[in-house]
KOLBAMAR-88999 format. One line per 5 residues: their letters; for each residue y, z, x of C-alpha. Coordinates in steps of 0.02 Angstrom, whole numbers, padded with zeros to 5 digits. Last residue first. Example, Ala and Ser with C-alpha at 12.3 -4.5 7.8 and 13.67 -1.06 7.14 Angstrom:
// residues 2
sa> -00053:00357:00684; -00225:00390:00615 $
END
This chain:
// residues 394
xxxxx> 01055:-02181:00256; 01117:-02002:00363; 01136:-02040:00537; 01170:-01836:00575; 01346:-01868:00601 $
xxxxx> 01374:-01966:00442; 01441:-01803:00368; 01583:-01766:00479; 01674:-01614:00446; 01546:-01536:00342 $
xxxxx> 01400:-01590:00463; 01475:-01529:00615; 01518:-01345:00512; 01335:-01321:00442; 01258:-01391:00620 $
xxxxx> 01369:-01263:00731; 01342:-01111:00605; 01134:-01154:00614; 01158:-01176:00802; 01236:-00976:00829 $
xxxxx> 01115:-00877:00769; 00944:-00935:00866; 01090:-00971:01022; 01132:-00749:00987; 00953:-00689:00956 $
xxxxx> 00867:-00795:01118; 00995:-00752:01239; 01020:-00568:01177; 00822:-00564:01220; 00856:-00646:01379 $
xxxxx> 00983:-00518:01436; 00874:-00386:01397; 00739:-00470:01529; 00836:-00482:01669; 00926:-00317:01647 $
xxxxx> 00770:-00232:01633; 00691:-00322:01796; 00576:-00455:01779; 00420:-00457:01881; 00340:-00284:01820 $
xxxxx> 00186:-00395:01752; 00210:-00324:01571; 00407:-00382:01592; 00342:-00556:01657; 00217:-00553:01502 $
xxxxx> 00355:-00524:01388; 00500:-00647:01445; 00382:-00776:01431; 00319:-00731:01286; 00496:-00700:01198 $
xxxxx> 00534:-00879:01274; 00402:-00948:01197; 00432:-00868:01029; 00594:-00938:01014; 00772:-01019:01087 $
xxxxx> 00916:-01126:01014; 00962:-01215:01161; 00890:-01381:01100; 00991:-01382:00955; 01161:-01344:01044 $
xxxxx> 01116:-01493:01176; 01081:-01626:01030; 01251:-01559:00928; 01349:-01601:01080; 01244:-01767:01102 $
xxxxx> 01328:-01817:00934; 01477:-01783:00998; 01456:-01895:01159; 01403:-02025:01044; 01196:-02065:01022 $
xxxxx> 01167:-02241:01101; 01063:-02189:01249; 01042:-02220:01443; 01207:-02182:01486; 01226:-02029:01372 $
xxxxx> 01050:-01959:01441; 01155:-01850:01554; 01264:-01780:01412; 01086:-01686:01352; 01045:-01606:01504 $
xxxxx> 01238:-01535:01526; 01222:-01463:01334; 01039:-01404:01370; 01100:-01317:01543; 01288:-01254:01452 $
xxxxx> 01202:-01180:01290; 01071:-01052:01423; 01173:-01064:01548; 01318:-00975:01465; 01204:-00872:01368 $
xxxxx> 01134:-00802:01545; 01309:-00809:01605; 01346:-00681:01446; 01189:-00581:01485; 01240:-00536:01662 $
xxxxx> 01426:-00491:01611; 01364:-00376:01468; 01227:-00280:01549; 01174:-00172:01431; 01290:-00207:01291 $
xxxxx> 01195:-00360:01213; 01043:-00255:01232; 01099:-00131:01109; 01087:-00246:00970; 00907:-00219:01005 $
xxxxx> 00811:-00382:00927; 00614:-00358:00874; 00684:-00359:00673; 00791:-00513:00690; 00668:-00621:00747 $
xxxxx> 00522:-00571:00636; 00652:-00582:00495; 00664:-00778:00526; 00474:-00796:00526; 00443:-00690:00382 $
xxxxx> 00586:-00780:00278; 00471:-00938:00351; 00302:-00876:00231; 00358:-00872:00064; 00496:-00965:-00028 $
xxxxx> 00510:-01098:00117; 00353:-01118:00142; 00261:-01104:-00012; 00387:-01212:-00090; 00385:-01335:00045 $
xxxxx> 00186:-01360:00050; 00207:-01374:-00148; 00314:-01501:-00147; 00229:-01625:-00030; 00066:-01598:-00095 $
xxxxx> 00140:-01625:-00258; 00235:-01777:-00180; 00060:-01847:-00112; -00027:-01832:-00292; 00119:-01933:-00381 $
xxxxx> 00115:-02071:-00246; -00067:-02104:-00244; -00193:-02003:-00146; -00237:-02152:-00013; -00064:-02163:00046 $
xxxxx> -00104:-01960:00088; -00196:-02038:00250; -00021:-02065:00316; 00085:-01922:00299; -00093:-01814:00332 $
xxxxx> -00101:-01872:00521; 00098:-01824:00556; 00068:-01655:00484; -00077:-01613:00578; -00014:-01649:00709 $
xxxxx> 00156:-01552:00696; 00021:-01388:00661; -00083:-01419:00806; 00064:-01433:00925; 00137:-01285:00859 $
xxxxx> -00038:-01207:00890; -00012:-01205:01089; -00084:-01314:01208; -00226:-01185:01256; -00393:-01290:01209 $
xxxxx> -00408:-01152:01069; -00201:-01127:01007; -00231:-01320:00998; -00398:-01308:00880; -00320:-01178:00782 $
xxxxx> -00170:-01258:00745; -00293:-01422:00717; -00393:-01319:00579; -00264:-01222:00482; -00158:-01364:00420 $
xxxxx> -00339:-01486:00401; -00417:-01333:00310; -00244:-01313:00213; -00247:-01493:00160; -00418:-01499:00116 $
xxxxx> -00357:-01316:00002; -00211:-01446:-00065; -00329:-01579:-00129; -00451:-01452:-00211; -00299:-01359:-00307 $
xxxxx> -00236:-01530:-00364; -00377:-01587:-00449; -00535:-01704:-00411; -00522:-01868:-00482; -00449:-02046:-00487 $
xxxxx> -00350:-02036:-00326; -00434:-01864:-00259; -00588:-01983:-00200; -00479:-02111:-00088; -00444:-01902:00034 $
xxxxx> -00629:-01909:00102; -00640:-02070:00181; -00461:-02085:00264; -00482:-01883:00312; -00619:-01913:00429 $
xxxxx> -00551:-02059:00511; -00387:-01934:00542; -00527:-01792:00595; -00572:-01920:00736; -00387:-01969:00808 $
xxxxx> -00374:-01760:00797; -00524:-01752:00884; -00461:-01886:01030; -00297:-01827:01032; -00374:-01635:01051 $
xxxxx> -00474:-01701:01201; -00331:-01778:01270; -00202:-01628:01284; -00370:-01542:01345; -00401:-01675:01485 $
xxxxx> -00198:-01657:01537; -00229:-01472:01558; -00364:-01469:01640; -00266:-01459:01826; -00156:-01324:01736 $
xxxxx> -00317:-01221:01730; -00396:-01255:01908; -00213:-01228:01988; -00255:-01070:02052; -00226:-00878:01972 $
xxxxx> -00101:-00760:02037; -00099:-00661:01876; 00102:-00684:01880; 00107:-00842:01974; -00026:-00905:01866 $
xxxxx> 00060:-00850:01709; 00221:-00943:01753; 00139:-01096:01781; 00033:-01103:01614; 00192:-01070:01541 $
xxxxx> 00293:-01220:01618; 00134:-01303:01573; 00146:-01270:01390; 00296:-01274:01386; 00327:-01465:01440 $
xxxxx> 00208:-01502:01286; 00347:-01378:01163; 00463:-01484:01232; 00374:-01655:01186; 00375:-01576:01020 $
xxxxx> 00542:-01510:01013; 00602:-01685:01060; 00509:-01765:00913; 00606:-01636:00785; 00758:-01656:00890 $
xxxxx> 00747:-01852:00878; 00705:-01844:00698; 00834:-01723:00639; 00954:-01857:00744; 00896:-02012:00683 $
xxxxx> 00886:-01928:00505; 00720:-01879:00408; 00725:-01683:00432; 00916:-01669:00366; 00899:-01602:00193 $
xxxxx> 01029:-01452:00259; 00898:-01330:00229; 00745:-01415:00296; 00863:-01452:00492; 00880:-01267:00501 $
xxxxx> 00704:-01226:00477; 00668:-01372:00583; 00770:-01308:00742; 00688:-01133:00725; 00524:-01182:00724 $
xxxxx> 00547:-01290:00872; 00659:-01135:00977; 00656:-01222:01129; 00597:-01187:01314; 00693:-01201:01477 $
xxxxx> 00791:-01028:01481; 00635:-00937:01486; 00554:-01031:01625; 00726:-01036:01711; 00700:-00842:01736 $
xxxxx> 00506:-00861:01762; 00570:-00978:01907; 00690:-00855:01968; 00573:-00690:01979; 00467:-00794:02072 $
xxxxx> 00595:-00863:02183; 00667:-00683:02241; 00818:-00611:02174; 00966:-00605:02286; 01107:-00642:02152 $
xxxxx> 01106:-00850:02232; 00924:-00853:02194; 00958:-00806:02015; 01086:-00946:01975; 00971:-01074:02091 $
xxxxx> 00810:-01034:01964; 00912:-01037:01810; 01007:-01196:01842; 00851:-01278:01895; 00762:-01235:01734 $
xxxxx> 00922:-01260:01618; 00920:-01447:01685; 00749:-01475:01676; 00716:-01450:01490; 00854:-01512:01404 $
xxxxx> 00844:-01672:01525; 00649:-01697:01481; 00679:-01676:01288; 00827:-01757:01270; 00756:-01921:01359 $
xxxxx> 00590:-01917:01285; 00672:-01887:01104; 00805:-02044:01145; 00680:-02168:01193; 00569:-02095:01032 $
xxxxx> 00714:-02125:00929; 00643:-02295:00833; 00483:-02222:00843; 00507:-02055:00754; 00613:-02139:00617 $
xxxxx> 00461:-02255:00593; 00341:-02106:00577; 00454:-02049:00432; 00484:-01861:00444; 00432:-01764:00275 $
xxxxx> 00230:-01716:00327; 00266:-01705:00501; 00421:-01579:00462; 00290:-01480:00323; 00183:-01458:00474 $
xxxxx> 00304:-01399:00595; 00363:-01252:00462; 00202:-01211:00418; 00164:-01178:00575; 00312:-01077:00611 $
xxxxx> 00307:-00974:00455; 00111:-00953:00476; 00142:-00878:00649; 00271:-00750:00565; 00142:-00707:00413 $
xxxxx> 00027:-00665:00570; 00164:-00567:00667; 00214:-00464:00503; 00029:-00421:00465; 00033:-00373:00653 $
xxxxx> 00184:-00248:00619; 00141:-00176:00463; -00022:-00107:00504; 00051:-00051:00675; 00180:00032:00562 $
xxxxx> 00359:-00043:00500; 00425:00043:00353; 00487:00219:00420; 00482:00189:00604; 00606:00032:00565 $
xxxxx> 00718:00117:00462; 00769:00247:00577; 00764:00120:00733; 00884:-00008:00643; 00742:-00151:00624 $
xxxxx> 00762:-00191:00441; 00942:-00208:00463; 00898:-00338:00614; 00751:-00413:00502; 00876:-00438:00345 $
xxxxx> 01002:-00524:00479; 00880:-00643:00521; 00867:-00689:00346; 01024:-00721:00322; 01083:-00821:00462 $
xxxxx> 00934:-00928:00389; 01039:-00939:00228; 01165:-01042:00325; 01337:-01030:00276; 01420:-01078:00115 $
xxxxx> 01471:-00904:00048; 01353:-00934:-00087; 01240:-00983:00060; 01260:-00794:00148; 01234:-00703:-00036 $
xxxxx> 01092:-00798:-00084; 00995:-00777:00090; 01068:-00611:00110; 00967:-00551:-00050; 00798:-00661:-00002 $
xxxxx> 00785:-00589:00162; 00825:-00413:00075; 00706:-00441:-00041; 00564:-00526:00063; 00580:-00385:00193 $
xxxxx> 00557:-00242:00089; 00408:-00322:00003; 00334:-00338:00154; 00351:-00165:00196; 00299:-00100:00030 $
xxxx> 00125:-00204:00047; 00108:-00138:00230; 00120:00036:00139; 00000:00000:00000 $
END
C-alpha cells in the first residue's frame, strides 16, 4: 500500500504542475520535474520514498524512456530520417567529440589526472534521448527535419555511449579491450535479429486485418516493445537502442494492419505514455537532484554548465559548412544535444562508487544534468513561438 501511495503522490503532483505550468504556456515537462524535486525535499522524501518505492520508481522510469523512444520510431517518418541522416551523423559525432575534448583538457589544466578527465568529458559527451523526445511529443514536433535529425542524432549518440561507457568502466575496473573489441559483433548481431523478428512480424501482423482484436494486436506490440529493449540491454548496447528499434520495425509492418488498426496502436501507445509512464521518468529526475549541489561549488559547476551548452553548441556550428540547417537553427541543434540523462547519472555514479571523481566533480555534474534537462524545453517553447517554421514544419 505504501509504494501504491507514493506513486500516487507523484502522478498528482506531476499531473498538477503539468496543468498549471502549460496554462501558463511553458513546458509541462518543467512540471513534472519540479513535482520530483518537491517530492524529493529530504523530509518528504524519507516519508514517501522507501526502497520499495524507490526501485518501483526506477522501473516505471525505464519504461518512461523506452516508451518514449518507441512511440518516436513509431511517429517519425523513415523518409524524414533519411533525408537528414547527413545532418544526424554530423550533429551527432561533433556534439559528442567536442564536449569530450573540452572536458578532458578543462580538467587536465586544474591538475586532475587523465582518468579522472576522460570520465569527466565522458559525462559531458552523452545526451539526454528520452528527454529530447519528450520535449519534441509535446510541441507535435517528432516528424520535422529538425525533431527528426535530433531524434536520429540521439540515436547514433546513444551508439557513441555505449562505447564511451564501455571505456570508462574498463578504466575504472581495469578490464582489457576484449569487451569493447565485441562490441561492433553485438551491434550486428542485434541488426541481424531485429532484421529477423521484422520477417517475423510481416507474417504474423496480415492476420489482425480482418480479425483478431485490438487488445491481441497491442500485447504483440508490447512483446516486440519489451523484447528488443531487452535484447539490447542483453548484448550490452543499451535498451534505448532496443526500444527506437523496435519502433522503427513496427511503423512499417503495421501497413499490413490497415490504417484504422495502426492509428489505435498509435494512439494508445501515446496515451499510455504520456498519461502514465514518462511523468515517472521526468519526476525520477527531479526527485534524485540536491538543490544543494548547485551551491557546493558554484564557480566549478557553472564552467561545467558552460561546457556542457558551449561543447554541443561549438560541435554543432562546426557542421554549418557541411549542412544546410541556419546558424539559428544549429543553435537550437547544440541546446538539444546538451540536454543530459541517465547516462550521464551512470557515468557520474560508477566513477563516484570507484572513488575516481571527487565530490565537487561529481555534484557539479548532477547540477549539469538538472539545470540543461530544464533549460532546452524553455529554449524550444520560446524559438518556436517566435519563429514557427524553425522546426521545418510542412
Amino acid at each position: 500500500m505504501h509504494v501504491l501511495v507514493s506513486l500516487a503522490a507523484i502522478l498528482f503532483l506531476a499531473f498538477l504542475l503539468n496543468f498549471i505550468f502549460k496554462k501558463f504556456g511553458f513546458s509541462s515537462i518543467i512540471g513534472q520535474i519540479l513535482a520530483g524535486m518537491i517530492l524529493g525535499i529530504p523530509v518528504i522524501k524519507a516519508l514517501l520514498f522507501g526502497s520499495e518505492v524507490l526501485s518501483a520508481l526506477d522501473l516505471l522510469s525505464t519504461l518512461g524512456i523506452v516508451f518514449l523512444l518507441f512511440l518516436a520510431g513509431l511517429e517519425i517518418e523513415l523518409k524524414k530520417i533519411k533525408e537528414t541522416s547527413k545532418d544526424s551523423v554530423l550533429v551527432a559525432i561533433g556534439t559528442t567529440l567536442v564536449p569530450l575534448i573540452l572536458g578532458v583538457v578543462f580538467l587536465v589544466s586544474l591538475g586532475y589526472n587523465l582518468t579522472v578527465a576522460i570520465v569527466f568529458g565522458g559525462a559531458l559527451a552523452v545526451t539526454a534521448g528520452g528527454t529530447i523526445v519528450g520535449v519534441l511529443m509535446e510541441f507535435n514536433a517528432c516528424n520535422t527535419k529538425l525533431g527528426a535529425i535530433f531524434v536520429a542524432a540521439g540515436t547514433i549518440d546513444d551508439v557513441l555511449e555505449v562505447f564511451l561507457l564501455s571505456i570508462i568502466v574498463m578504466m575504472i575496473q581495469g578490464e582489457n579491450l576484449t569487451q569493447l573489441a565485441l562490441l561492433p559483433i553485438e551491434i550486428a548481431l542485434f541488426i541481424i535479429i531485429s532484421f529477423l523478428l521484422f520477417k517475423l512480424m510481416a507474417k504474423i501482423l496480415p492476420h489482425f486485418r480482418l480479425r483478431g482484436d485490438s487488445i491481441e494486436l497491442f500485447s504483440v506490440v508490447m512483446i516486440l516493445l519489451i523484447g528488443l529493449a531487452a535484447l539490447s540491454e542483453l548484448l550490452e548496447i543499451g535498451y534505448l537502442l532496443g526500444a527506437i528499434f523496435a519502433g522503427f520495425l513496427l511503423q512499417t509492418s503495421l501497413k499490413k494492419v490497415g490504417k484504422k488498426r495502426e492509428l489505435e496502436v498509435i494512439n494508445t501507445t501515446r496515451l499510455v505514455t504520456m498519461a502514465f509512464v514518462v511523468p515517472f521518468f521526468f519526476a525520477t529526475i527531479g526527485l534524485n537532484f540536491d538543490v544543494g549541489l548547485i551551491f557546493t561549488n558554484p564557480l566549478f559547476t557553472a564552467a561545467t554548465v558552460i561546457l556542457a551548452v558551449g561543447g554541443a553548441m561549438l560541435g554543432a556550428f562546426l557542421t554549418k559548412p557541411f549542412s544546410n540547417l541556419t546558424f539559428r537553427q544549429l543553435y537550437l541543434v547544440g541546446w538539444a544535444m546538451s540536454s543530459k540523462g541517465s547516462v550521464e547519472m551512470v557515468i557520474a555514479l560508477l566513477a563516484k562508487k570507484y572513488g575516481l571523481l571527487p565530490p565537487e566533480i561529481f555534484s557539479a555534474l548532477v547540477a549539469m544534468a538538472i539545470v540543461t534537462t530544464l533549460a532546452f524545453p524553455f529554449l524550444l517553447s520560446r524559438e518556436i513561438k517566435k519563429n514557427p517554421s524553425i522546426m521545418g514544419f510542412e
